[in-house]
N, C-alpha and C positions, 0 to 999 in steps of 0.2 A: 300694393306689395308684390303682386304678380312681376313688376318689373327688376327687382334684386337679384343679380343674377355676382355679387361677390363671393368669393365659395372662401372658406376660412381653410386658413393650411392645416392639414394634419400631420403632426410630428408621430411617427413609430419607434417609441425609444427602444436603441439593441442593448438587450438586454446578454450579456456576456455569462458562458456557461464559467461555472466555476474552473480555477485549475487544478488537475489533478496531479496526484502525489504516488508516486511507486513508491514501495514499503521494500528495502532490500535486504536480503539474508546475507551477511559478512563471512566468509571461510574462517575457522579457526581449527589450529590440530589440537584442541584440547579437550572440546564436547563431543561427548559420545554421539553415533552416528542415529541410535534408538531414541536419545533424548530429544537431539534437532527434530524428528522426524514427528515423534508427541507432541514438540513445543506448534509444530504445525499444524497437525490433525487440529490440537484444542485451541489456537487461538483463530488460526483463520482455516478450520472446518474443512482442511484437503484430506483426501483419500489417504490410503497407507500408500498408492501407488506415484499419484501428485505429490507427495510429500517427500516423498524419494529421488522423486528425476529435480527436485525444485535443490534439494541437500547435496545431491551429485553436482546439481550443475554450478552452484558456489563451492563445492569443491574442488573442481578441475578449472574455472574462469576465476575464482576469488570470492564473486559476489552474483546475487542471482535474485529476480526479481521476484516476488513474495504473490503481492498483488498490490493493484491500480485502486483508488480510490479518492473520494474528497479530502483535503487535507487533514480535516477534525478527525477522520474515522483513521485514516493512516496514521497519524501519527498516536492517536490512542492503540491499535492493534500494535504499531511496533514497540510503544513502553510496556505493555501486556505483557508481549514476548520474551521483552528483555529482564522484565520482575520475574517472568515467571526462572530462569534464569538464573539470576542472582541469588534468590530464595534458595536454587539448588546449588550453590557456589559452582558456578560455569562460565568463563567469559562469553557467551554466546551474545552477537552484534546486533540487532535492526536495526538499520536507518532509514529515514525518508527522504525523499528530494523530489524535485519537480519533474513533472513529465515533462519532453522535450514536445 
């Protein structure tokens, strides 16, 4: 047996990270500027400060990125957002889409 010197191949399957999904805040002139800024703090946990520069900046660009995440969780935080929203009659927007 000493003489077997065939070596078996080893495959290392690539194992692919998932894609990720940015969560986007939509501009509207009709939600108040205090509500965007709660509907932040309480569904994805930013500061009163974060919450602010995230509200400005879909305000003056249109649209502004919320946060990056696995699809499942992005697109549950943006219907969160957007229930929570509708419950208080506000067209307030999230949407997701894929990271580039």
């Amino acid at each position: 047996m000493a003489g077997n010197t065939t070596l078996k191949p080893t495959t290392n399957p690539k194992v692919e990270r998932p894609r990720l999904y940015k969560v986007m805040l939509l501009n509207d002139d009709y939600t108040p500027r205090e509500f965007v800024i709660m509907v932040l703090k309480a569904v994805f946990r930013m500061s009163e400060d974060t919450g602010y520069r995230v509200m400005m900046t879909a305000h003056k660009l249109g649209t502004s990125v919320v946060m990056v995440a696995a699809r499942d969780i992005a697109e549950t935080k943006a219907q969160e957002a957007v229930d929570l929203a509708k419950a208080a009659d506000f067209p307030l927007m999230f949407t997701t889409e894929p990271e580039e």
